[in-house]
Backbone and ligand atoms as CSV (ligand in chain L), in Angstrom:
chain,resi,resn,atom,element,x,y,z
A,1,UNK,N,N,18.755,8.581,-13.634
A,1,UNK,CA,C,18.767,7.115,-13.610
A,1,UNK,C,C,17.890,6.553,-12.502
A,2,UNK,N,N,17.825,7.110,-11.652
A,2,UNK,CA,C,16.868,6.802,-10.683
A,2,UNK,C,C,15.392,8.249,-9.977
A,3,UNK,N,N,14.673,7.223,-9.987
A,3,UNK,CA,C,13.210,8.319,-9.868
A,3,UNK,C,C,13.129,7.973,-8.372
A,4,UNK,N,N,12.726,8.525,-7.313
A,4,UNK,CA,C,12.125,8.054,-6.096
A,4,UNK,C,C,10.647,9.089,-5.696
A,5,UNK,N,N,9.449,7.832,-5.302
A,5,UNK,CA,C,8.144,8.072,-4.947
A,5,UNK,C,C,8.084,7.891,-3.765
A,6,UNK,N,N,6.930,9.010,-2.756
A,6,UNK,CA,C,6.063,8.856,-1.814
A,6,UNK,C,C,4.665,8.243,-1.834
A,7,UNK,N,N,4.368,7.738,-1.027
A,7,UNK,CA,C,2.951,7.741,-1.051
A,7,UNK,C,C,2.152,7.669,0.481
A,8,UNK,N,N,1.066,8.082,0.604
A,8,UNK,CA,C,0.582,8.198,2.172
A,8,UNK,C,C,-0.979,7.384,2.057
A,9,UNK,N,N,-1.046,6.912,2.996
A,9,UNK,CA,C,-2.434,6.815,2.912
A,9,UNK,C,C,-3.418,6.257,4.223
A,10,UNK,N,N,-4.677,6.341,4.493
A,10,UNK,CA,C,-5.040,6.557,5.830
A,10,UNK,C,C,-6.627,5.515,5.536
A,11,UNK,N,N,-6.740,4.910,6.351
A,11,UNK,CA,C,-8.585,4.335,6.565
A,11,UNK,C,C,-8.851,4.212,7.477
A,12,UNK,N,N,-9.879,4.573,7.385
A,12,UNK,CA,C,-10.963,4.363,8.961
A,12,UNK,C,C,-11.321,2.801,9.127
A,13,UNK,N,N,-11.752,2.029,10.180
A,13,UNK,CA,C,-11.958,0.734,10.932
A,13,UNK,C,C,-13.099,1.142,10.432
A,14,UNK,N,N,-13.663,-0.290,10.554
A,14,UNK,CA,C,-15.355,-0.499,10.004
A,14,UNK,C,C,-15.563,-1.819,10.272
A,15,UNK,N,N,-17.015,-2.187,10.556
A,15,UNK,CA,C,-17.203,-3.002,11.173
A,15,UNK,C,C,-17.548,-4.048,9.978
A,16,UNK,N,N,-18.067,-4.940,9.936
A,16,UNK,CA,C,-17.916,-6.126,8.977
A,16,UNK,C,C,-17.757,-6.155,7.396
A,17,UNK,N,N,-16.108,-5.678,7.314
A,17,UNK,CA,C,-15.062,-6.143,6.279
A,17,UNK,C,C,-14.433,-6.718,6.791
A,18,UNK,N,N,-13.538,-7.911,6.262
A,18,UNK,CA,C,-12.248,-8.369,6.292
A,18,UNK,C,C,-10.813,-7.124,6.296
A,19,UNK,N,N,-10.294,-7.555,7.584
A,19,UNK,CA,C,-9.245,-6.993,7.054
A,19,UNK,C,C,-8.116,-7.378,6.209
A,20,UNK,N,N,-7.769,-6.459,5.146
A,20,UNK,CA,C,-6.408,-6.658,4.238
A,20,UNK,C,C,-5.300,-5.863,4.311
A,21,UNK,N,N,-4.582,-6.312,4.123
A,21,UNK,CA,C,-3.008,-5.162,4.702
A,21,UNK,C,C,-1.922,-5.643,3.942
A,22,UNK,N,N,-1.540,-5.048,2.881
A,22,UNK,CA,C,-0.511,-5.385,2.119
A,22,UNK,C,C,-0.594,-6.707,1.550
A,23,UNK,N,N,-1.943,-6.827,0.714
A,23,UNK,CA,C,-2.263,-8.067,-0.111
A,23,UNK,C,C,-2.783,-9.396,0.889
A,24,UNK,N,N,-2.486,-9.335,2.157
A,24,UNK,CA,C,-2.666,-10.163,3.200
A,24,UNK,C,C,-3.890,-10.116,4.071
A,25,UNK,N,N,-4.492,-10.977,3.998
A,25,UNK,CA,C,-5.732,-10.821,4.979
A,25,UNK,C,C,-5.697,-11.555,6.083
A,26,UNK,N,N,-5.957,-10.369,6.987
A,26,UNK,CA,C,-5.646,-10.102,8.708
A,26,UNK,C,C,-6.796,-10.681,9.208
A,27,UNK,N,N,-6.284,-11.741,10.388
A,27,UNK,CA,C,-7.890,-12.337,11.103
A,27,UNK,C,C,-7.792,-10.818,12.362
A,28,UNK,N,N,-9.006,-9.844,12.113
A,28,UNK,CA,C,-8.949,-8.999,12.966
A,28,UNK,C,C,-11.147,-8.431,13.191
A,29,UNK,N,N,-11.317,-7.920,14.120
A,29,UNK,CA,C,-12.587,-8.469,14.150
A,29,UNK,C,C,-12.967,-6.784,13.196
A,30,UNK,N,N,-12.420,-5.686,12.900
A,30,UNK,CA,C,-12.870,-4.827,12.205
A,30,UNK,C,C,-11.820,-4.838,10.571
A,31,UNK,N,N,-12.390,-4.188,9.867
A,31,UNK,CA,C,-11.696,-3.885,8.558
A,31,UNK,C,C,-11.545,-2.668,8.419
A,32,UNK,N,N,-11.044,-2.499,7.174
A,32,UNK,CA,C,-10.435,-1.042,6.509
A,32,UNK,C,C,-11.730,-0.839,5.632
A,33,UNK,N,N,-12.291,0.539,5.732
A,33,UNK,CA,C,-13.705,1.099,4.588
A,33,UNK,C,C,-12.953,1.721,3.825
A,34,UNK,N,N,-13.519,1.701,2.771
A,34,UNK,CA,C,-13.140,2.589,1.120
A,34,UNK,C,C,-13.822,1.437,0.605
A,35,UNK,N,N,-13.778,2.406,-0.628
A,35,UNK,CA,C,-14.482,2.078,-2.478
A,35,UNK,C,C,-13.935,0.666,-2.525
A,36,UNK,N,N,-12.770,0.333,-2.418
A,36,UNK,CA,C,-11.969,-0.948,-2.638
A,36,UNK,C,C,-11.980,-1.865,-2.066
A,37,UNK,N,N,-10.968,-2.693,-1.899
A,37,UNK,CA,C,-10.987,-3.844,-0.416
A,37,UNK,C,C,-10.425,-2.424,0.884
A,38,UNK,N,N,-9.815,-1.469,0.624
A,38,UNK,CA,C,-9.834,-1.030,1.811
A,38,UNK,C,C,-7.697,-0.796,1.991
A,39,UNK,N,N,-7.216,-1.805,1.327
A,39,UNK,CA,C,-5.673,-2.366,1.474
A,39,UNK,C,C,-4.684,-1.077,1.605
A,40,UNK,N,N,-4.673,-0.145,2.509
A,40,UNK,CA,C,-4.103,1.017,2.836
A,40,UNK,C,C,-2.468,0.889,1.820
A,41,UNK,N,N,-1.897,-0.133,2.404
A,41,UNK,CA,C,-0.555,-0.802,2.385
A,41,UNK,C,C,-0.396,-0.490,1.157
A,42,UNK,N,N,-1.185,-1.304,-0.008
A,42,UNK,CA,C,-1.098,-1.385,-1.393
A,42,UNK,C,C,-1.578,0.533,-1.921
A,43,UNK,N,N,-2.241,0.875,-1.522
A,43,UNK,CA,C,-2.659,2.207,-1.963
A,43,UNK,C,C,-1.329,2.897,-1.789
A,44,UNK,N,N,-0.750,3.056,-0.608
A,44,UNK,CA,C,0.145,3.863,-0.621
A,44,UNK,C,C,1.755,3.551,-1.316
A,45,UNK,N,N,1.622,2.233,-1.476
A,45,UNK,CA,C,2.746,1.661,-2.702
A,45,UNK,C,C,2.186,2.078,-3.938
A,46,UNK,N,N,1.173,1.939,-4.647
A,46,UNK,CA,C,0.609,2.583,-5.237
A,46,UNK,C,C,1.399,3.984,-5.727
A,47,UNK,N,N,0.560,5.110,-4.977
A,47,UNK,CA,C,1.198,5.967,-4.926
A,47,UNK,C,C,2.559,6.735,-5.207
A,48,UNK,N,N,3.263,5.729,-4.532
A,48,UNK,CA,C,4.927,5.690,-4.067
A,48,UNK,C,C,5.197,5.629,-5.681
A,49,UNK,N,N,4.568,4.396,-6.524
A,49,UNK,CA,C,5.187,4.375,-7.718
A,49,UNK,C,C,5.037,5.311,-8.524
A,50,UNK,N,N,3.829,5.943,-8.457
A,50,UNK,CA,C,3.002,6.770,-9.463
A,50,UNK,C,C,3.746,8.256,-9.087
A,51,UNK,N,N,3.517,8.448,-8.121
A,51,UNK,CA,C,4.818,9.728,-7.516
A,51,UNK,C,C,6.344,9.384,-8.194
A,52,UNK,N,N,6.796,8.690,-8.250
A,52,UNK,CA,C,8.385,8.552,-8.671
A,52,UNK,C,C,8.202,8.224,-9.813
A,53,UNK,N,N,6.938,8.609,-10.928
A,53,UNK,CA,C,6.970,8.724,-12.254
A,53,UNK,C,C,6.425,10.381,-13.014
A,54,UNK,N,N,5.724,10.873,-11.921
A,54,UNK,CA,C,5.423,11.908,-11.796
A,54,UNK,C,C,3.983,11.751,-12.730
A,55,UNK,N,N,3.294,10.319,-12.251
A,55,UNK,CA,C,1.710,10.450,-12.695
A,55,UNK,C,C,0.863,11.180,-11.585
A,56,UNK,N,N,-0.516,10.973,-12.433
A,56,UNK,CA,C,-1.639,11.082,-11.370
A,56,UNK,C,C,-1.452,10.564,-10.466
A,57,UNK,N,N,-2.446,10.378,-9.404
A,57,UNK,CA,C,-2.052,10.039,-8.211
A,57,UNK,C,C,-3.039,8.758,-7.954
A,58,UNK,N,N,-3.432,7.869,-7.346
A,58,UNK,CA,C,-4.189,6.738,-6.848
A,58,UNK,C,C,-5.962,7.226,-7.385
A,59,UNK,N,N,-6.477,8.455,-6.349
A,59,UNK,CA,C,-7.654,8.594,-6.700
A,59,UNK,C,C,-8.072,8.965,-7.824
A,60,UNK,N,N,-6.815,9.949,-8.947
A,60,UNK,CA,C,-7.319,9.861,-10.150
A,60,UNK,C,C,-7.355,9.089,-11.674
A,61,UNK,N,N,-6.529,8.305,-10.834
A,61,UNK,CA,C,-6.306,7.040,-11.817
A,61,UNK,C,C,-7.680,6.134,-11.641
A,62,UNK,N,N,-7.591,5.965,-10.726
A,62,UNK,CA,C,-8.826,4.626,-10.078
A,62,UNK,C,C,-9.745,5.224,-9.077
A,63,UNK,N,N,-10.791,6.315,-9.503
A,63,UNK,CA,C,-11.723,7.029,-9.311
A,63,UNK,C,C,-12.667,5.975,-8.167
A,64,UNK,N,N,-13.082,6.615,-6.625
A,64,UNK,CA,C,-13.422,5.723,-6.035
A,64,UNK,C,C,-15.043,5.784,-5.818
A,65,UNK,N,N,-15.531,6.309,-7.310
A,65,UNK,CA,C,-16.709,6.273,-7.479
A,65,UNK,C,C,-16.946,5.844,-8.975
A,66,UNK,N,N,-15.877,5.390,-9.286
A,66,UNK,CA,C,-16.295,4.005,-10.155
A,66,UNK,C,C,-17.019,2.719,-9.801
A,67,UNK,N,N,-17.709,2.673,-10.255
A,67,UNK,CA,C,-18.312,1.155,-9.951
A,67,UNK,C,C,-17.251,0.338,-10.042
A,68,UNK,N,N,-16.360,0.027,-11.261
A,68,UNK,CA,C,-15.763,-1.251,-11.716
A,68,UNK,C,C,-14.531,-1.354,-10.266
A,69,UNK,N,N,-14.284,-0.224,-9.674
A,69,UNK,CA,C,-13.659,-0.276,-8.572
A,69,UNK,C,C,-14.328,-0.522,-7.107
A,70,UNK,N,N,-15.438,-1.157,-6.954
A,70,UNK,CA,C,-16.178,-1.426,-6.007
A,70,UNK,C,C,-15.782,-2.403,-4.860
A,71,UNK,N,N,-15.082,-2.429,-3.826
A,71,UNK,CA,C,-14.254,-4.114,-3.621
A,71,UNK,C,C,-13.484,-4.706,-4.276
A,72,UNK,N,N,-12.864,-3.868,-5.097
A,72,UNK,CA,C,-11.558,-4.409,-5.934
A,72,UNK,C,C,-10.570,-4.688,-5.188
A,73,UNK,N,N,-9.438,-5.838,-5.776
A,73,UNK,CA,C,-8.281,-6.166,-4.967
A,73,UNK,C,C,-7.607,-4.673,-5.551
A,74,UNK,N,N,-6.734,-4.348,-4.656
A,74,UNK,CA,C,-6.141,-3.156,-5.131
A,74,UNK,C,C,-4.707,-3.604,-5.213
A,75,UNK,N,N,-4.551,-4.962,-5.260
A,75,UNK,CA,C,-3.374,-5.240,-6.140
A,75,UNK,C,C,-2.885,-5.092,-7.609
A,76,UNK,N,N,-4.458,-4.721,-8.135
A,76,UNK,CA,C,-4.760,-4.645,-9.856
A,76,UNK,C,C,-3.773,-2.510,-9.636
A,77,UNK,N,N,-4.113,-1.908,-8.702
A,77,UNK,CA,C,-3.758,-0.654,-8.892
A,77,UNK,C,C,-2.119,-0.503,-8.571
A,78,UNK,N,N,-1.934,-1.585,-7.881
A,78,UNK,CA,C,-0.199,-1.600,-7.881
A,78,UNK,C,C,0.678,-1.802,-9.430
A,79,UNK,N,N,-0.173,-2.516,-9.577
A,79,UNK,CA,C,0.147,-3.913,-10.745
A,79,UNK,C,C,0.306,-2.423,-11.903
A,80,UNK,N,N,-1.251,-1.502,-11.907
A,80,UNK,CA,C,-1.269,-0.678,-13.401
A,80,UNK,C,C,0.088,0.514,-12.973
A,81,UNK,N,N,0.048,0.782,-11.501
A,81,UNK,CA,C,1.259,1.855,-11.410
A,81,UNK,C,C,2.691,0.513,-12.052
A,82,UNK,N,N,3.113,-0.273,-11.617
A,82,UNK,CA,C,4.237,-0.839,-12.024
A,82,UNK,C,C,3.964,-0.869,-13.584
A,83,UNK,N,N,3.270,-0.963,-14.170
A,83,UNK,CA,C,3.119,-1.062,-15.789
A,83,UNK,C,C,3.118,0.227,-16.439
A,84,UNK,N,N,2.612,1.419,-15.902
A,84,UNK,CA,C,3.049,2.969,-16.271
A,84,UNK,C,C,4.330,3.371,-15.870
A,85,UNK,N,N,5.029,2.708,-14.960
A,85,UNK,CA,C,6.099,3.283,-14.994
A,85,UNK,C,C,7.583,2.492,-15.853
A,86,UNK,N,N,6.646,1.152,-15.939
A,86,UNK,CA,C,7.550,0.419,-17.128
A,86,UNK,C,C,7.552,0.927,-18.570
A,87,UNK,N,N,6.431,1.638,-18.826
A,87,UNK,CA,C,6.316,1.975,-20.200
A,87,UNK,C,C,6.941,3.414,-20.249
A,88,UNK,N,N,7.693,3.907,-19.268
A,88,UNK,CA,C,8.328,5.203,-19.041
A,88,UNK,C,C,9.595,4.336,-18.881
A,89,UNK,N,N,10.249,3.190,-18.562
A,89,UNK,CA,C,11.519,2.937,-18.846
A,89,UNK,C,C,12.273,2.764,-17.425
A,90,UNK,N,N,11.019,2.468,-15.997
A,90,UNK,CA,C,11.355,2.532,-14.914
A,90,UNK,C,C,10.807,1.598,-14.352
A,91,UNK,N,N,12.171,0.135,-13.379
A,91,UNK,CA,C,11.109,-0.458,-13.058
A,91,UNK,C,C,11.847,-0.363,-10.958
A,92,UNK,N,N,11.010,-1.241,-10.460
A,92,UNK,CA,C,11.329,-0.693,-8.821
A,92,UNK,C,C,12.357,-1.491,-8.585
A,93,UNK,N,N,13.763,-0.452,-7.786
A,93,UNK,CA,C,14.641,-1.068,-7.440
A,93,UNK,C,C,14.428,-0.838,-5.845
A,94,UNK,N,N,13.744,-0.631,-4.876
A,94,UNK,CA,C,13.648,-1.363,-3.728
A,94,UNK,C,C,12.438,-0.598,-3.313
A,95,UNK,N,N,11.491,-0.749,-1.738
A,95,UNK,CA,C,10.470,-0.405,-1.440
A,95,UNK,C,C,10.329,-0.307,-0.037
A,96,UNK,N,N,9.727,0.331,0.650
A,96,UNK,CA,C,9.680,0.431,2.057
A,96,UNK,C,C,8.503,0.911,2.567
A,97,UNK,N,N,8.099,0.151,3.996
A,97,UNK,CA,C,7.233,0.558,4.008
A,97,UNK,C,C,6.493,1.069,5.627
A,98,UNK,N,N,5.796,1.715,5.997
A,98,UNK,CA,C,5.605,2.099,7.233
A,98,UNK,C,C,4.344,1.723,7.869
A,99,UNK,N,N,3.912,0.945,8.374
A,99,UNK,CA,C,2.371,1.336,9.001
A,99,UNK,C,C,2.244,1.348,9.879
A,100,UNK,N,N,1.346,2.279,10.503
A,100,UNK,CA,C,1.038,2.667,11.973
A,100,UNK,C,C,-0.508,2.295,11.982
A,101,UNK,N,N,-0.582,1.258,13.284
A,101,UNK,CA,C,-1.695,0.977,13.384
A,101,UNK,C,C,-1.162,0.318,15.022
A,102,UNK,N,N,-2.527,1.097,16.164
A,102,UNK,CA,C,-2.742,0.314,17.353
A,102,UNK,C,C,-3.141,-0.999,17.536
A,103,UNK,N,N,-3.620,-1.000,16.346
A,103,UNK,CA,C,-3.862,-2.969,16.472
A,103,UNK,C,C,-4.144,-3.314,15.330
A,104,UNK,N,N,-4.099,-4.231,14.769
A,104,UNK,CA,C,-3.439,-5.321,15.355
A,104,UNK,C,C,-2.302,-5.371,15.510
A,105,UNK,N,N,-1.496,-6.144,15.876
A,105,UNK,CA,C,-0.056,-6.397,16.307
A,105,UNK,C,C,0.095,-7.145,14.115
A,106,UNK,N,N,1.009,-6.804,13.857
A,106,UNK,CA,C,1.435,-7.250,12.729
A,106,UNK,C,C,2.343,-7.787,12.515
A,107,UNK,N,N,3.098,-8.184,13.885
A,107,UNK,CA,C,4.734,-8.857,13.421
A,107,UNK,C,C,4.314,-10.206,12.566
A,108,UNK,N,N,3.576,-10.906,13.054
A,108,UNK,CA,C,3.645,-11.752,12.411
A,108,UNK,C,C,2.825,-12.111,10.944
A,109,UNK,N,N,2.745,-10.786,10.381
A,109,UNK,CA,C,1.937,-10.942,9.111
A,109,UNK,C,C,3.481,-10.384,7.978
A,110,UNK,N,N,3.965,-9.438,8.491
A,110,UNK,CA,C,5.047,-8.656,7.952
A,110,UNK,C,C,5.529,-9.011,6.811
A,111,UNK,N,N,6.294,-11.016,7.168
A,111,UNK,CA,C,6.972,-11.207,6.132
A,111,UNK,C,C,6.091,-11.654,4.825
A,112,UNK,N,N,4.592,-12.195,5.161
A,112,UNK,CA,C,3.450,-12.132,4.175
A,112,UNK,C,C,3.154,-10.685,3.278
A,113,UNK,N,N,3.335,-9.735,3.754
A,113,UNK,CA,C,3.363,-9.064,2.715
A,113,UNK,C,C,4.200,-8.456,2.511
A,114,UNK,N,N,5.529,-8.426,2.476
A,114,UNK,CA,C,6.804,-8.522,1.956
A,114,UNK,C,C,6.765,-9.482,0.647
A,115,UNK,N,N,6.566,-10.410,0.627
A,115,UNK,CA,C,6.049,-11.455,0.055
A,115,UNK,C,C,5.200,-10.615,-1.214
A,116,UNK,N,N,4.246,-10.381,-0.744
A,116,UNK,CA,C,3.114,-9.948,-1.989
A,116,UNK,C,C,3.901,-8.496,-2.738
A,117,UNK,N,N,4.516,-7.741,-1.507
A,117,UNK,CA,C,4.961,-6.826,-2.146
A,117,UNK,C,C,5.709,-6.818,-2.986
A,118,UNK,N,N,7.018,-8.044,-2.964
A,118,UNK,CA,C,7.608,-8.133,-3.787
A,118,UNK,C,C,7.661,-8.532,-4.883
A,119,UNK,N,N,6.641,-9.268,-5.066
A,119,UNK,CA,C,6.128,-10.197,-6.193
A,119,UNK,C,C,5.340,-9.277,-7.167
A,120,UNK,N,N,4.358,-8.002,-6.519
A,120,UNK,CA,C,3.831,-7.310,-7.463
A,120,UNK,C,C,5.135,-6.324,-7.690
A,121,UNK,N,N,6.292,-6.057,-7.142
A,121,UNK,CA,C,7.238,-4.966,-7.584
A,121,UNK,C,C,8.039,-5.283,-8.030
A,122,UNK,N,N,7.771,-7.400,-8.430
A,122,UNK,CA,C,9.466,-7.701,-9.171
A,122,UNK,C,C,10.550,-7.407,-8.082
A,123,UNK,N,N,10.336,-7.657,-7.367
A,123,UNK,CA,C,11.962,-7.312,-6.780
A,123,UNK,C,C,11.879,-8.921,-5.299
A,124,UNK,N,N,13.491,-8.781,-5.143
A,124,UNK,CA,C,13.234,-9.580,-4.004
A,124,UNK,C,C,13.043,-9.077,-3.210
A,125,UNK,N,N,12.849,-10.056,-2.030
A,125,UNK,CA,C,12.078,-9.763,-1.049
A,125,UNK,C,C,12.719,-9.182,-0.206
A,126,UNK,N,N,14.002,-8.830,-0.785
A,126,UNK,CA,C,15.179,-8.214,0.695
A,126,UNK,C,C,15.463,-7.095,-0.276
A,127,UNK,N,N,14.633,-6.672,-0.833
A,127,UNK,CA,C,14.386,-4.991,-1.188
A,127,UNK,C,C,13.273,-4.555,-1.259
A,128,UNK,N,N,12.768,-5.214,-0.381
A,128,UNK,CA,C,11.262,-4.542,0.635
A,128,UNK,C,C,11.204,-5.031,1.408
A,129,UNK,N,N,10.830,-3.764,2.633
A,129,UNK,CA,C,10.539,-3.800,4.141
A,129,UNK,C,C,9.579,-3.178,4.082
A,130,UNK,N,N,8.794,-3.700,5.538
A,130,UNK,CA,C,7.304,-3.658,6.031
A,130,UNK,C,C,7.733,-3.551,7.745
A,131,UNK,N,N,7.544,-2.506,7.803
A,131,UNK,CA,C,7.744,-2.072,9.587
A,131,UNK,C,C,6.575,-1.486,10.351
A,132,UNK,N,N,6.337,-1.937,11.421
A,132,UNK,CA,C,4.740,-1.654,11.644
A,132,UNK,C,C,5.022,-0.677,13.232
A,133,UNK,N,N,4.444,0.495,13.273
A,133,UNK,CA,C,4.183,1.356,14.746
A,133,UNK,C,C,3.360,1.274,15.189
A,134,UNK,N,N,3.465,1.447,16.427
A,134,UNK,CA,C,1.784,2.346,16.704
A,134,UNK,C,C,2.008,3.980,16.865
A,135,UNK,N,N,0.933,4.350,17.359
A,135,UNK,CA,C,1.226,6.123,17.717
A,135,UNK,C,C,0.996,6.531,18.953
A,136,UNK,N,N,1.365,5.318,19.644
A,136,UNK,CA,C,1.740,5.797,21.289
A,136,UNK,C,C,0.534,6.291,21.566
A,137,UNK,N,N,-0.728,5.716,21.519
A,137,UNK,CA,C,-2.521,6.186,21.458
A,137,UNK,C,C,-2.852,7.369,21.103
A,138,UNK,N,N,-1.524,8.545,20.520
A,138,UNK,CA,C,-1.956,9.758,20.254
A,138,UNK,C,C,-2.542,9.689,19.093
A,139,UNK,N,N,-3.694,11.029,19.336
A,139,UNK,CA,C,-4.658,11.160,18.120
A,139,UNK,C,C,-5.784,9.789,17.618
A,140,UNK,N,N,-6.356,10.218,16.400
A,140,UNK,CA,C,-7.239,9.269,15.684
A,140,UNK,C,C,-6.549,7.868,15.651
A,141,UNK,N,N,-5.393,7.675,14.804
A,141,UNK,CA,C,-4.635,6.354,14.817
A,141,UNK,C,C,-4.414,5.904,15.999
A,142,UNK,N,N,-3.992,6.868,17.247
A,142,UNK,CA,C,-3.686,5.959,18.456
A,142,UNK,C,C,-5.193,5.667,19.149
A,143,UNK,N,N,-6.272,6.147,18.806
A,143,UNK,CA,C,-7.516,5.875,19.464
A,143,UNK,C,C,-8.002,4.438,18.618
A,144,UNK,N,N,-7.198,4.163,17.653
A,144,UNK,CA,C,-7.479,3.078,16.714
A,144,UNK,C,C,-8.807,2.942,15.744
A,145,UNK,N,N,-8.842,4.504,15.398
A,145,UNK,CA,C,-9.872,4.320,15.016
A,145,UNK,C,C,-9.925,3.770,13.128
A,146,UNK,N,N,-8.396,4.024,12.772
A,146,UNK,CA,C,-8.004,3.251,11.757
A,146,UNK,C,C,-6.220,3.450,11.414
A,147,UNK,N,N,-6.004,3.135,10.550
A,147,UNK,CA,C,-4.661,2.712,10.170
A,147,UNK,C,C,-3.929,3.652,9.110
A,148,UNK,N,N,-2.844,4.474,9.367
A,148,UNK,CA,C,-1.897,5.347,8.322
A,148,UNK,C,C,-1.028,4.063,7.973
A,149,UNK,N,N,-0.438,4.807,7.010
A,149,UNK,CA,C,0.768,3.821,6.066
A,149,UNK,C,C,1.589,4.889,5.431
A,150,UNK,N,N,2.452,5.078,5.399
A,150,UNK,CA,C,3.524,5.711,4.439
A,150,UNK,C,C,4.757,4.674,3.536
A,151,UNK,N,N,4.962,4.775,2.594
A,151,UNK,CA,C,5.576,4.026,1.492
A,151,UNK,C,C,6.533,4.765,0.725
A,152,UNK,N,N,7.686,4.250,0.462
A,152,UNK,CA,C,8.622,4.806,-0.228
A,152,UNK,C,C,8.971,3.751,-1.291
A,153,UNK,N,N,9.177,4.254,-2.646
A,153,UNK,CA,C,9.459,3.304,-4.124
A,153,UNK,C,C,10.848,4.069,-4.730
A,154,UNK,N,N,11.757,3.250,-4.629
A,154,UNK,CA,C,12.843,3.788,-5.570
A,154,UNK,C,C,12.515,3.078,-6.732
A,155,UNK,N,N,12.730,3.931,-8.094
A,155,UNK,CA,C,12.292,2.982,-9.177
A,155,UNK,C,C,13.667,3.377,-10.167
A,156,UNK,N,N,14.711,2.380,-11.198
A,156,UNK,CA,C,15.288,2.565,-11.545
A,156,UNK,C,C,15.241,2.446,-13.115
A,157,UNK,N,N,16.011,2.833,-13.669
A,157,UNK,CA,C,15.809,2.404,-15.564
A,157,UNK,C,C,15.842,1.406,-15.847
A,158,UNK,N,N,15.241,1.150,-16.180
A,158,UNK,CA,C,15.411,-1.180,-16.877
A,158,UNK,C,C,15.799,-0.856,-17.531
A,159,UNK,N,N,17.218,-1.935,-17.877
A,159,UNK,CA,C,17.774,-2.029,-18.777
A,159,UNK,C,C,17.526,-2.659,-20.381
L,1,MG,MG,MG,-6.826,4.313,0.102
């Protein structure tokens, strides 16, 4: 009756993108690089769903040497995991979420993408959390040289 997904996911800082972070765009003076907008947050929800259906995974669904995926919102890749796992008879009963990043400070973006998150997962907004670390400057993430995320999707049977 109930499926539960992981998902992980990691980007390097880069210099003139916008940053996006869980559907939300961050006034921050570097961005997230990849094929896409970059949206770590959403990739690894992503994931989370596609794991607790036991699909492919993010990169082989939405190949990041597709063109048509070039700067895409990668809300469209949340959106197709919530629609594969509806057509399996599963939709998300709550979501969580982790990101570690030395900067920016994110408290005050949090409940913004709580917000987006919930809206692409159908659920309310007080069955998703968005909790933000840093890594105490250890390693790559604590040198800030970009941003991890880990995500958890419980997804249940629609009735
Ligand atoms: Mg990614």
């Amino acid at each position: 009756m109930y499926r539960i997904g992981m998902g992980y996911d990691s980007h390097r800082f880069v210099e003139g993108r916008p940053l996006v972070l869980g559907g939300v765009r961050i006034d921050h003076p570097l961005g997230l690089g990849g094929h896409s907008d970059g949206d770590a947050v959403l990739h690894a929800v992503t994931d989370a769903v596609l794991g607790a259906i036991g699909a492919d995974d993010i990169g082989q669904l939405f190949p990041d040497n597709d063109p048509k995926y070039a700067g895409a919102d990668s809300a469209q890749f949340v959106r197709r995991a919530v629609a594969l796992a509806g057509e399996k008879g599963y939709r998300a009963a709550n979501c969580d979420v982790t990101v570690i990043a030395e900067a920016p400070r994110l408290a005050e973006h949090k409940a913004a993408m709580r917000q987006t998150l919930a809206a692409l997962l159908d659920l309310p907004s007080d069955a998703v959390a968005v909790k933000a670390k840093t890594n105490e400057t250890m390693g790559a993430i604590g040198r800030g040289e970009g941003i991890a995320v880990m995500a958890v999707v419980m997804l249940t049977q629609a009735s």
